[in-house]
N, C-alpha and C positions, 0 to 999 in steps of 0.2 A: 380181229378181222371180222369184218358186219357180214354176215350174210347174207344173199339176197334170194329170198323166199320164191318172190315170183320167177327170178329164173329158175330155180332148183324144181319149181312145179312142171317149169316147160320141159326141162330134160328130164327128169323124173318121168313124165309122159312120152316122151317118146323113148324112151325107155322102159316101156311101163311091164314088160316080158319078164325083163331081170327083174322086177318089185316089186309089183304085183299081183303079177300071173300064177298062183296057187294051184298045188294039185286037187287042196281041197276044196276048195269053192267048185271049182271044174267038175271033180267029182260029185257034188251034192246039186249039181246043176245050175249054177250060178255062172252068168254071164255079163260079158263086159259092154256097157252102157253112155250113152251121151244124153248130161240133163239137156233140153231143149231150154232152157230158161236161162241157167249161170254156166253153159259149157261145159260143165267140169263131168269128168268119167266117175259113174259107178259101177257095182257089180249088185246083182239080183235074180232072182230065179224066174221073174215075172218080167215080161216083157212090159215098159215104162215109159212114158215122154220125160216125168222128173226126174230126180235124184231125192234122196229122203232128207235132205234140209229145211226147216221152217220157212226162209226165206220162200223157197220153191212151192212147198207144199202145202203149208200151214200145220197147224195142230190135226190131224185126219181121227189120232185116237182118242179125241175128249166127247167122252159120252159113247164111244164106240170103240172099246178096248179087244185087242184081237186075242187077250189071254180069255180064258174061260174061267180062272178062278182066283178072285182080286185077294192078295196077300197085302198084308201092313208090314212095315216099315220094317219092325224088326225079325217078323217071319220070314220076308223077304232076303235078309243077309242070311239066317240062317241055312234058307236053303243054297244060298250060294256058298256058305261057306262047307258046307256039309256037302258040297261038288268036288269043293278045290281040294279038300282034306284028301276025300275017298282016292284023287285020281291023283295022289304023288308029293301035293303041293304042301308045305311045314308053314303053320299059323305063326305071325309074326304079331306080339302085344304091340299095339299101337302106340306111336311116339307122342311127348308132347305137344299141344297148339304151339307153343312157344319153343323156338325152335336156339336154344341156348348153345348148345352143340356147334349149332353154325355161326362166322361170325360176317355172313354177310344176309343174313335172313334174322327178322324181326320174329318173322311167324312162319310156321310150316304151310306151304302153298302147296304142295304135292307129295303123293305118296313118297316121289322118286328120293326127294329130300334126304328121307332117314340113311339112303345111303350111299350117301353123295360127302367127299369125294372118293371116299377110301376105298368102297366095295365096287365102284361103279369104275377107277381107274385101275380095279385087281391089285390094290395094296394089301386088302385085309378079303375074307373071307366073311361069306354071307352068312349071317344064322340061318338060313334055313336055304335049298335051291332045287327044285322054285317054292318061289313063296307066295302068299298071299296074305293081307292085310287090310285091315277096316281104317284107314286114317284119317282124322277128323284134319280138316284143313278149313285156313282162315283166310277169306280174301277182301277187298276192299273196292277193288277196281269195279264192280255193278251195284256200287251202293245204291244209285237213283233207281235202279231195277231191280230190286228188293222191293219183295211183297207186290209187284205192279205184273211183272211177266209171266207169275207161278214156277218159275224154276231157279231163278237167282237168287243165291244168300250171300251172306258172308261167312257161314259157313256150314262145309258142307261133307260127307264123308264121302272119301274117294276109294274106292275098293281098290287096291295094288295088284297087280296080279305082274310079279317081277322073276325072271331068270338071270344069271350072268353066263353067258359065255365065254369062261376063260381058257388062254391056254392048258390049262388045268383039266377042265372039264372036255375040253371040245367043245363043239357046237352040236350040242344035247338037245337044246329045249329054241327054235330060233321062230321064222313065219310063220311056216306051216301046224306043228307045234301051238302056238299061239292063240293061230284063230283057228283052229279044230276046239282048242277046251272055250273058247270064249262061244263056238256056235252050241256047244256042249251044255255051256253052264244057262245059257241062255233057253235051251230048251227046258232044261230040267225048270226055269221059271213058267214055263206053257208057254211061251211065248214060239208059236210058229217061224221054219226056215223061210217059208212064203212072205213073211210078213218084214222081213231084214233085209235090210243095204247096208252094204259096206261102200263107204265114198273113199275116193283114193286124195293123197294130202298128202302133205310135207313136215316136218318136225324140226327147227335148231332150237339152240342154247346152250350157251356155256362153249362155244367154240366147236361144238359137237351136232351135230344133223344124221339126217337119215328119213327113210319114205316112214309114211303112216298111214294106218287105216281104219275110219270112224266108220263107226256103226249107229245107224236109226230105225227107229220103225214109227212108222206113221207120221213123221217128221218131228218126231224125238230123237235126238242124240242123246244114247245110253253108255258109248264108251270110246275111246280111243285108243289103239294099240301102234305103240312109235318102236319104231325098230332102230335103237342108237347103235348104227352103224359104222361113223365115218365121225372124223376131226378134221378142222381147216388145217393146213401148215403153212407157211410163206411158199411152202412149195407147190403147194396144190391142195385138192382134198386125201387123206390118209385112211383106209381102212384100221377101226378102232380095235386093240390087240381084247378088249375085252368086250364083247356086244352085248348091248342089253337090252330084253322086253321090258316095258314100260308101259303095260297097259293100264291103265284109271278108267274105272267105270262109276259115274255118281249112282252110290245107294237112293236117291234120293227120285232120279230118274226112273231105275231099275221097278221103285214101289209104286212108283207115279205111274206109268206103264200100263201094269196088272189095274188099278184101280178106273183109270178113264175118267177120275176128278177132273173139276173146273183146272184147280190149280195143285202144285204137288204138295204145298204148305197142307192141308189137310188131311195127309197121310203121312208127311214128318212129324209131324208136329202134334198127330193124335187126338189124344184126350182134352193136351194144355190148350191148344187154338178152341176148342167144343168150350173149354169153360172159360177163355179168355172172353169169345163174342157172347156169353150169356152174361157175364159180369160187364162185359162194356155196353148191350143192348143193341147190339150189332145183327142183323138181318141179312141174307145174301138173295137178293133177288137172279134165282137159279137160273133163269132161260137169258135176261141179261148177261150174267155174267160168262153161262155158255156159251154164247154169240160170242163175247169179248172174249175168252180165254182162246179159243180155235185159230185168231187173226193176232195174238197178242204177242207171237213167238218173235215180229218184228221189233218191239223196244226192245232194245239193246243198245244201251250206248257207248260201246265200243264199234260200235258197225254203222248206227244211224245218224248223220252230223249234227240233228237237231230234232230230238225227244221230243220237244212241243208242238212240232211239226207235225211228225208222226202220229202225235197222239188226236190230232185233230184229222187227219186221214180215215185213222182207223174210228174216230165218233162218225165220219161223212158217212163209212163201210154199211155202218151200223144204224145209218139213217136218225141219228142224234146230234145234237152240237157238242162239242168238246165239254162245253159247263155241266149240260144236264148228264154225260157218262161217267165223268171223276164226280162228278159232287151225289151220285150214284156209288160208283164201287171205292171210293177214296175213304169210307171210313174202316171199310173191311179189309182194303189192302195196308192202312196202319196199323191193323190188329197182327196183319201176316208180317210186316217191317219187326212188328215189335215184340213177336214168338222171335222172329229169327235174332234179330240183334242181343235179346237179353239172355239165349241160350253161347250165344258167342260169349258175351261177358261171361256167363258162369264156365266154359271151358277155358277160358283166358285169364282169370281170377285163378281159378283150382290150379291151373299150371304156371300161375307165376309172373303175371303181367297186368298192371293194376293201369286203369284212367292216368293221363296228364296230358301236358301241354307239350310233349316231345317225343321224339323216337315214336315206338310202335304203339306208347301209351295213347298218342293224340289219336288216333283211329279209334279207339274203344272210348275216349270221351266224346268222338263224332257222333259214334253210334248213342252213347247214352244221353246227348242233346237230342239227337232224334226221337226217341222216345217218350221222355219228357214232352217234347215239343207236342208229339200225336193225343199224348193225355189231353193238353191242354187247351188243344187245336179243337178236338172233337168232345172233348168234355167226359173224358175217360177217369176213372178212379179206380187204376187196377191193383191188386193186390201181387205188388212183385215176388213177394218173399213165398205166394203160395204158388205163382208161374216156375219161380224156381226149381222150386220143391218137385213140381210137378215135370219138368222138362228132367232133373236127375232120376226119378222115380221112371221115368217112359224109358230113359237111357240105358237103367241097369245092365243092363246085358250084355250090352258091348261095351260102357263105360263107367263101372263098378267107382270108380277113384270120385266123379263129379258129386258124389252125396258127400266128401270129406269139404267142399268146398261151396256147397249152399249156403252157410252161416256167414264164411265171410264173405259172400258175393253179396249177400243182401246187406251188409253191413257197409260194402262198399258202393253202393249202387247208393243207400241211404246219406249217406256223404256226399257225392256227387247230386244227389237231389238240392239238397239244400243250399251248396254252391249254386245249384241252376236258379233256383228260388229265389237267393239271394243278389241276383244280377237282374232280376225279370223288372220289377219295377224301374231302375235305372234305365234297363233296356227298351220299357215300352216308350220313357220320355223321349230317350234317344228318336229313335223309329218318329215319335210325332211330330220333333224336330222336324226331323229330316220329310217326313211329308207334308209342315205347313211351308216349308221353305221352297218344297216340287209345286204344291199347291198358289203359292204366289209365281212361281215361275211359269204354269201354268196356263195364269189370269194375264199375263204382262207379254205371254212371245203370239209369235205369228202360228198359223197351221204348220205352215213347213218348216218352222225353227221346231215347234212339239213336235214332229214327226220326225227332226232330226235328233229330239232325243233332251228338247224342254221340257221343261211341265211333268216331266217325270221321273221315278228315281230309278238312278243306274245299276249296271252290275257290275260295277265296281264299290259300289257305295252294299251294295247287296253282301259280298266277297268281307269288306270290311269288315261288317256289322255279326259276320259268322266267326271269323278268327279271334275279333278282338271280344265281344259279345258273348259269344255261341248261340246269335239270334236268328233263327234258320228263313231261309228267304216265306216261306208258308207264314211265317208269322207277320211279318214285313207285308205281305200283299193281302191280310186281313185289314190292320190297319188303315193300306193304302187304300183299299179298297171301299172304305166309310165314308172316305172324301173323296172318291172319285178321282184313285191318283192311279196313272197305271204305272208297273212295274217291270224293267228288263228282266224280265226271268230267262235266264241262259240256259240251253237246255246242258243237258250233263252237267248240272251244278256239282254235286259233291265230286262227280271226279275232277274238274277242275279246280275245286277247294285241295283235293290231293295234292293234284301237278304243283297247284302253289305253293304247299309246304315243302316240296321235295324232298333231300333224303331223309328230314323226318316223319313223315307224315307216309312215307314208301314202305312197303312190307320186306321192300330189300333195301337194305344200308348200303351195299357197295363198299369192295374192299377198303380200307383205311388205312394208308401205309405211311410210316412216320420216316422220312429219310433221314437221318443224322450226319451220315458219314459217305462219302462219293469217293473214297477213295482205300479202299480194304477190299477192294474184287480181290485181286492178287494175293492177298493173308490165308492163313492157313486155318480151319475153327479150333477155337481153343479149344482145349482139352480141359472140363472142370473136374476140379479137388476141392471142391468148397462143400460137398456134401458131408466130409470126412472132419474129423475133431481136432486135426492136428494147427498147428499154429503157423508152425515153418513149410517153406517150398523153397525146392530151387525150381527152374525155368530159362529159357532162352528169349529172348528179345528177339522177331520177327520184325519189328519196325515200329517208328514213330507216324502216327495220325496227325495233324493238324497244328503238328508243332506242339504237341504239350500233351498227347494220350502216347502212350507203352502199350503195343499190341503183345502178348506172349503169348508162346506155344501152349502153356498150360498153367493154370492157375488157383490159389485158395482165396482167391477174394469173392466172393459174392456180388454180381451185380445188381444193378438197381433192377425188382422186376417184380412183377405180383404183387405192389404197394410195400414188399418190402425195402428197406433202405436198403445201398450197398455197403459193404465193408469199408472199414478203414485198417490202414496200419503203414508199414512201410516198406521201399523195393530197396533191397540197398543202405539202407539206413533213410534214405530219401521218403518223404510224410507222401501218404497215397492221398488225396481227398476226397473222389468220387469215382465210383467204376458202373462202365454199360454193357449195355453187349448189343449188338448188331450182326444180322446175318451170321449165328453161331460165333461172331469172333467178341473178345471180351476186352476193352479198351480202358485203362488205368489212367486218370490224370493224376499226375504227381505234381508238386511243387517246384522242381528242378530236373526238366526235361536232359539238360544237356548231359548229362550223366550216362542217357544209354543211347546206343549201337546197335543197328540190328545184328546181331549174331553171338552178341554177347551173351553171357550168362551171368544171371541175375538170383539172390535170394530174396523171397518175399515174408514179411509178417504179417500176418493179420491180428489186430484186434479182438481177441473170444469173446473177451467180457465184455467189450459192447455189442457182439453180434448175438451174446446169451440173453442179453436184455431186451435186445431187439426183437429174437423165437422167442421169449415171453410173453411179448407182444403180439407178434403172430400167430404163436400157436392160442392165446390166448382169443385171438377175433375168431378164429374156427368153433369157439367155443361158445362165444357170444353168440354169434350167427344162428349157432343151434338153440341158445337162450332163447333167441328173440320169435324164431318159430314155434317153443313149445310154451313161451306165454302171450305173443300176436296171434300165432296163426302160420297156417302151409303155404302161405302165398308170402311170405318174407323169401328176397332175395339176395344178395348184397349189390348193390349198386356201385361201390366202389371203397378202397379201404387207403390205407397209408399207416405202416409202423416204423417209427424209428425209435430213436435210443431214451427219449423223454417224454415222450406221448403218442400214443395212435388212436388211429380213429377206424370207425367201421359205419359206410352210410348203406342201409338197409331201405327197400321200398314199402312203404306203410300208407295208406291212405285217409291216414288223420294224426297228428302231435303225438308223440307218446307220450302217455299221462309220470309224474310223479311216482304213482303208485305202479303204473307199471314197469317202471326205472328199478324200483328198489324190486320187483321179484323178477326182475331179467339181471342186477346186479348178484341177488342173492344164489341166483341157479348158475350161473359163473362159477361161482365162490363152492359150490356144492360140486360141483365138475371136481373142479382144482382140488378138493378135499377127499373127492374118490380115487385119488389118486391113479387114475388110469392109463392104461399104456400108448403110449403114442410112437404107430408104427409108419412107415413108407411100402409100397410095393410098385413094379413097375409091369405093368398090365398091358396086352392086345384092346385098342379101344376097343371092340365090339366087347371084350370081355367085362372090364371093368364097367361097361353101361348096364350089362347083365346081370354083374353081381353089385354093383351099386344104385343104379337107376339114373336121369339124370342131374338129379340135387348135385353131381359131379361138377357140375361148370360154375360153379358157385360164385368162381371169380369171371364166367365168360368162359369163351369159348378156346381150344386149346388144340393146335397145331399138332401135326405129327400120328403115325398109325399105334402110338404107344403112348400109354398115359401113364404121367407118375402119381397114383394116390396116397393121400397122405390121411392116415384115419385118427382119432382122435378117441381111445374109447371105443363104443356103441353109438356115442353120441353125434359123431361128424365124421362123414368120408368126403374128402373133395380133391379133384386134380389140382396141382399145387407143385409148385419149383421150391415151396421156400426150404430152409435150412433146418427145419425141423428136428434133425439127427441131432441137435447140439442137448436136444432135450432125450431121456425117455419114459417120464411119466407124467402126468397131469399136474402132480405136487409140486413138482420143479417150477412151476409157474409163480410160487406164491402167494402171492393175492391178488383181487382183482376190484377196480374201482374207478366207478362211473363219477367223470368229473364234469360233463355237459351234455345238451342234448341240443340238437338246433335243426331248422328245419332247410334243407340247406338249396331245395326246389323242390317245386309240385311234386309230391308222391315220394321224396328222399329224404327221410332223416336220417339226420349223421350222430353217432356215439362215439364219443371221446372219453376213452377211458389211458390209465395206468396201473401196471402191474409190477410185481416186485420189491424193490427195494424202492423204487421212483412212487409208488403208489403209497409207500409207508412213510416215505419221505414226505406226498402230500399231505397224508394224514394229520400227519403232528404239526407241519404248519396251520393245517385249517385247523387242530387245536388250540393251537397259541394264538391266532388270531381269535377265538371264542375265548380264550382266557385274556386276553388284551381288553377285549370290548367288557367281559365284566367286571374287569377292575377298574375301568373309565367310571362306569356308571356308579361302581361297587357292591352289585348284586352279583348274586351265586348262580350257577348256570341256569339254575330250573327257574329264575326270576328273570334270566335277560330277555327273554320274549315280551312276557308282559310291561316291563319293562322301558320296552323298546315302541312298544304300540304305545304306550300312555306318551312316550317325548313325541310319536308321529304326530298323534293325534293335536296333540298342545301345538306342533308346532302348525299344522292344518290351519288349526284355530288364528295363531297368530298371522300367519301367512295372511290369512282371509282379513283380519284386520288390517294389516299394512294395505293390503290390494283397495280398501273400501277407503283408507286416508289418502291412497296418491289418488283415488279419484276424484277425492273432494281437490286435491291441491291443482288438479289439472282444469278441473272446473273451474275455481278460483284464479288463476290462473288467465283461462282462457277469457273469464268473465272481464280481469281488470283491462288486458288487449283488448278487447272489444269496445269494453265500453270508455277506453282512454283511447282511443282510437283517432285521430284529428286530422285523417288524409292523406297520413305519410306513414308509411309500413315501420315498423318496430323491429329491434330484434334483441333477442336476451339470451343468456347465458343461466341454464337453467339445470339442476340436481334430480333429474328425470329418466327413468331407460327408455330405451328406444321405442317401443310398443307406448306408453304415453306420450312420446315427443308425437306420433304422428294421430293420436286421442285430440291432443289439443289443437293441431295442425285441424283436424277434420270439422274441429267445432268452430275455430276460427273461418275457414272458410265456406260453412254453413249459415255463419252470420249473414252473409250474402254483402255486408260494408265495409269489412277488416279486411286487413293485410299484416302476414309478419313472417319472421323468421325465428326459427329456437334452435338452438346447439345444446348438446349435453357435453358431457365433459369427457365422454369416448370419440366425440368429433363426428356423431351424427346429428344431422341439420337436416331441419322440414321447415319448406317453407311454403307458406297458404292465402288465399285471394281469393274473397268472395267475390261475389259473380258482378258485384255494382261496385267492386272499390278500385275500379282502374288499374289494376294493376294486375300484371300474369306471374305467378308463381314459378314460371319457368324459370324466368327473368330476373327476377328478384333472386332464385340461387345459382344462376351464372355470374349476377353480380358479386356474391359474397363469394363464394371460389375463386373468382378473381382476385381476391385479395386474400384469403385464408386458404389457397392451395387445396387438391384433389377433385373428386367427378363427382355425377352423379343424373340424375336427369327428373322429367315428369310432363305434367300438362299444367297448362294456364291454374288452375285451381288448385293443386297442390304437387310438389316437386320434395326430393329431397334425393341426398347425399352423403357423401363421408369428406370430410374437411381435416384437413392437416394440421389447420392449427385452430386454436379454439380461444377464441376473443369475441367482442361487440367489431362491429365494422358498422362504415355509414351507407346506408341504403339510399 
């Protein structure tokens, strides 16, 4: 059910006694306010015509900071966290960017995330209450206001400041509570009660709402405190049995604040921005960009319909033209685009999330086109690997893990470069295509045809050229811009590029539910016994599904789930084939439905030994998995697996081939697992527990349902939540062996490992032996001779090959020579020992004679037929006629035509 905001604001406000109305603001002197500009009620201690919104106010604090003593970036948390501690609040270790745990979030967008749904519907119990936490969050929605407004990133840390009010607790820690520590922590920054508004607002999501109240000073917005009060029902709205504060306040703000910078990018970003602009030779002309940054709080394009607009308002403001204020601050705000985006990558690498062309990848390759793009735009040559280095080193303190993930983020970032590299040249022909094509369109309409959008190139063609390309519109209006081409430049490009890609390109997937079966409301959830070793069950029948599934009350088959295969065996004597499960209930299709009844009672077999083969399989990709991170790298994920009884696979995220040699030491540390023979155990854990004492490498396979996880550990070497069957194994040795039979790259950013274990892998073995003893008894060399061997027949046969290729040329020449020059006015046609690829050599030369005419068949029933441009005759023509009499199609043009023909003779032309 949608909510609707703007009414909830109107009765909200008339309301505003019960939500409002604080004893504490009351008491510290704060009184309740109308902006004269946007209506909307604050509270302040200073009688106001505004409200403290940028919109209303502007930037009041740049150059004119009302702290007295400007704190960096990460002094600035410190002392805030060094508040939340003293006064009650338990430090919560910050989640990952990559929000694995959840399975309708890409990336972590808000603090509230980490504990959402379990702790926030009073299923599981908080680590800490209240808490407070530093959480780096990834957004994408103000890409085009990145680096341009001085407060939007993509990502940014949101300080948490969470209680839950459960039946449990009472109502401990609610409003009042709230904003006393927020006025609290806010002082302890210097930051004056004089100097604060709290604006009054509304909060949904997720079905859930409730009032809120933002906080600014000098029209900065530093934080937002939402009070999750209430849930829609069909019935009305519901007071929520668990309430929670939900305050986010950007550190980012908080440090921006105290300092009275142009922009805040220069107190994030520290040290890295000081030595990015000396290496790029970048200048910040200060009193300009002071005027600019004061008026600049209005881009925003979420709020403004048209950025280009805007941005030419605010050049009038500033008594400049639009041209001469970007082509002023536009090379300094690509330095700020390009701190911010590359530190996203290194937090989205370390945690797990590599570049591609889908899901939450496509966002982090947007960003690293951008980048690229500004090098090349502005004629930058930045040293990424030391920006890296440099952003993990400023971080430490709150984000210790990012230095384990520098290596491979430059490694990944070096990859993506040279993709971009390798598209650029193709891409500028494109682009000049496309503006000699504007540029004649141009020359050829009327004023009001170019005005309605002739003569120049669209933004759709713009839209295009970035999806399929990654050619960013800035590059496209350089180009156009040599020949005097103009360009629709749409304002909010990248978010529009968003909206285009939809759920992949979104930071939220949105639920994905697979319906199978519409008719099991009524069934009971099966009871599983598949964890257990035994062979036999008995059971009841509950009812037949769809005509050919056996739902039972309880069951030992395993079904299909976590890429493992299902059981087989039989119910009855009757063959099981495949088994699901849906909404808890587990659905058997058998070969001979008619045999069961619901209420009967049934025994079941399952299969061991193919299901032992199969946890071979299994337990053995747990292993791999772990392989492939301790010889790729901590940003190996699994992307998707499948084990059954004869082969499985395991596709891992990598962001380049895996090499050969890195094949045999990710097969060899397999095989070193399995030979340590280690114990492979299950427990069944409180998520919050098992996140604690595992971390998240848990969701290994995705994200996983329910306030209990079953983990399945492996050794030291792998812990991950996991349904499969494991218990049939319990030591690593039980596996076998282990051996990689392929490797393929199966999409952008996914390879896939196909391996076999056991007896099926010793099985491969020995064939792939006998096939190498096969081939050298053909030749009758010894093994350590068939290579060379085998390169001497390529190479001869190279040789030979290149000869035949140099004789059909001569034959097609000759050939062609006696058609032409026997030529007498009437088209030829012959029956000629030719493949296809010289049938249409000699076709081409015949009708480059510009006199000839003829027709050729080969003896596979392909026919070309060819007409020089002075021999009267159309080659269309002449192979409609021979089809008509030798059966099947084919088509072409006046000069040459060709087909496939049914039957293969001379016919008369």
């Amino acid at each position: 059910m949608e909510i609707d905001k703007n009414a909830l604001r109107k009765q909200f406000a008339a309301e505003w006694e019960k939500h409002y109305k604080l004893s504490i603001l009351l008491e510290r002197g704060f009184s309740r306010q109308k902006c004269h500009k946007c209506g909307r009620m604050f509270w302040s201690r200073k009688e106001s015509e505004f409200c403290g919104d940028p919109s209303c106010i502007g930037y009041q604090f740049i150059g004119s900071t009302p702290v007295k003593k400007k704190l960096g970036y990460i002094d600035t948390w410190k002392k805030v966290e060094k508040y939340f501690k003293s006064s009650g609040h338990g430090y919560i270790k910050p989640y990952p960017t990559v929000a694995r745990w959840r399975d309708d979030l890409y990336f972590t967008i808000a603090s509230i995330n980490d504990f959402q749904p379990y702790v926030v519907n009073g299923e599981l119990e908080p680590p800490a209450n209240p808490l407070i936490v530093p959480q780096p969050c990834i957004r994408f929605s103000d890409l085009s206001n990145v680096g341009v407004s001085g407060r939007h990133y993509t990502n940014f840390v949101m300080i948490g400041q969470h209680a839950f009010n459960t039946k449990k607790t009472g109502q401990f820690y609610w409003k009042e509570e709230a904003i006393t520590h927020d006025l609290n922590y806010l002082s302890a920054l210097g930051i004056p009660e004089d100097e604060i508004i709290f604006q009054e607002d509304v909060w949904a999501g997720g079905g859930n709402f409730g009032p809120c109240i933002e906080y600014f000073v000098r029209g900065l917005e530093l934080g937002n405190c939402v009070f999750m009060q209430y849930e829609t029902t069909p019935h009305g709205p519901r007071e929520l049995s668990t309430k929670v504060i939900d305050m986010g306040a950007g550190l980012s703000r908080l440090s921006w604040i105290t300092s009275g910078e142009p922009t805040s990018y220069e107190v994030v970003f520290g040290p890295v921005i000081e030595e990015m602009k000396r290496e790029a030779g970048v200048k910040m002309d200060k009193d300009l960009f002071l005027r600019f940054a004061k008026i600049s709080g209005s881009l925003n394009e979420d709020e403004v319909p048209d950025l280009e607009k805007e941005k030419e308002r605010i050049a009038g403001v500033l008594g400049i033209t639009k041209k001469e204020l970007f082509e002023t601050l536009e090379p300094l705000q690509a330095i700020y685009a390009s701190a911010d985006h590359l530190c996203t990558l290194l937090f989205t690498v370390t945690d797990g999330m590599l570049p591609s062309n889908s899901g939450g990848g496509y966002n982090l390759r947007m960003i690293t086109r951008r980048v690229f793009g500004f090098s090349e735009r502005y004629g930058y040559d930045l040293d990424y690997g030391k920006i890296m280095k440099g952003h993990a080193d400023f971080l430490e303190y709150l984000f210790p893990h990012l230095q384990k993930g520098v290596d491979t983020t430059i490694a990944v970032l070096d990859e993506e470069e040279k993709r971009y590299k390798a598209t650029r040249e193709k891409a500028r022909t494109i682009v000049i295509n496309l503006v000699k094509k504007a540029k004649g369109a141009k020359e050829g309409v009327s004023n009001k045809d170019r005005d309605g959008g002739g003569g120049r190139i669209k933004a759709a063609d713009l839209f295009t050229l970035y999806r399929s390309q990654g050619i960013p519109p800035e590059a496209v209006q350089e180009v156009a811009a040599e020949s005097g081409i103009e360009i629709e430049m749409p304002g909010n490009f990248y978010q529009k590029v968003r909206a285009g890609e939809g759920e992949a390109a979104s930071p939220d997937k949105g639920p994905v539910v697979k319906v199978l079966f519409s008719d099991i409301s009524s069934l009971e959830k099966t009871e599983p016994l598949y964890y257990s070793r035994d062979a036999k069950f008995k059971a009841k029948v509950l009812g037949i599904v769809h005509g050919k599934y056996v739902a039972l009350d309880r069951t030992g088959f395993y079904p299909e789930g976590g890429g493992q295969a299902s059981d087989t065996g039989t119910l009855d004597g009757i063959k099981v084939i495949q088994v699901t499960r849906q909404s808890g209930v587990v659905l058997h299709e058998v070969e001979n439905v008619s045999h069961f009844k619901a209420g009967t009672a049934v025994e079941g077999v399952v299969d061991l030994d193919r299901r032992k083969t199969i946890v071979r399989h299994h337990t053995a990709a747990h292993m791999l998995n772990a392989a492939c991170r301790s010889v790729l790298g901590p940003h190996i994920w699994q992307g998707g697996s499948h084990k059954d009884e004869e082969k499985a696979h395991l596709d891992v995220t990598h962001y380049k081939k895996i090499t050969n040699e890195e094949l045999a030491k990710i097969e060899q540390k397999v095989n070193e697992y399995i030979m340590r023979d280690m114990p492979i155990t299950t427990e069944v854990l409180p998520r919050n527990q098992a996140e604690a004492k595992y971390g998240f490498t848990l969701y290994q396979g995705g994200a996983v349902p329910g306030k209990e996880i079953r983990v399945v550990s492996v050794g030291d070497v792998d812990s991950e939540a996991c349904g499969g069957t494991h218990t049939m194994l319990s030591r690593t040795g039980e596996v076998g062996c282990f051996k990689i039979v392929r490797r393929e790259s199966v999409q952008d950013g996914i390879e896939r490992i196909t391996y076999k274990c056991g007896s099926v892998a010793i099985a491969y073995m020995q064939e792939r032996e006998k096939l190498l003893k096969d081939a050298c008894d053909v030749v009758s060399v010894s093994e350590g001779e068939l290579v060379r061997t085998v390169e001497r027949f390529f190479n001869e046969w190279k040789s030979q090959r290149k000869q035949i290729e140099e004789l059909g040329s001569l034959l097609v020449k000759d050939e062609a020579k006696q058609i032409i020059e026997g030529y007498k006015g009437k088209p030829v046609m012959r029956v000629l020992d030719l493949d296809e690829a010289s049938l249409k050599k000699l076709a081409l030369a015949v009708a480059e004679s510009d006199r000839a005419a003829a027709c050729v068949i080969n003896k596979s029933g392909n026919i070309v037929c060819a007409a020089g441009k002075d021999s009267g005759v159309s080659a269309k023509s002449l192979l409609e006629k021979a089809l008509k009499e030798l059966g099947g199609s084919g088509g072409g043009s006046d000069r040459i035509a060709q087909g496939k023909a049914q039957k293969i003779t001379v016919v008369h032309l």
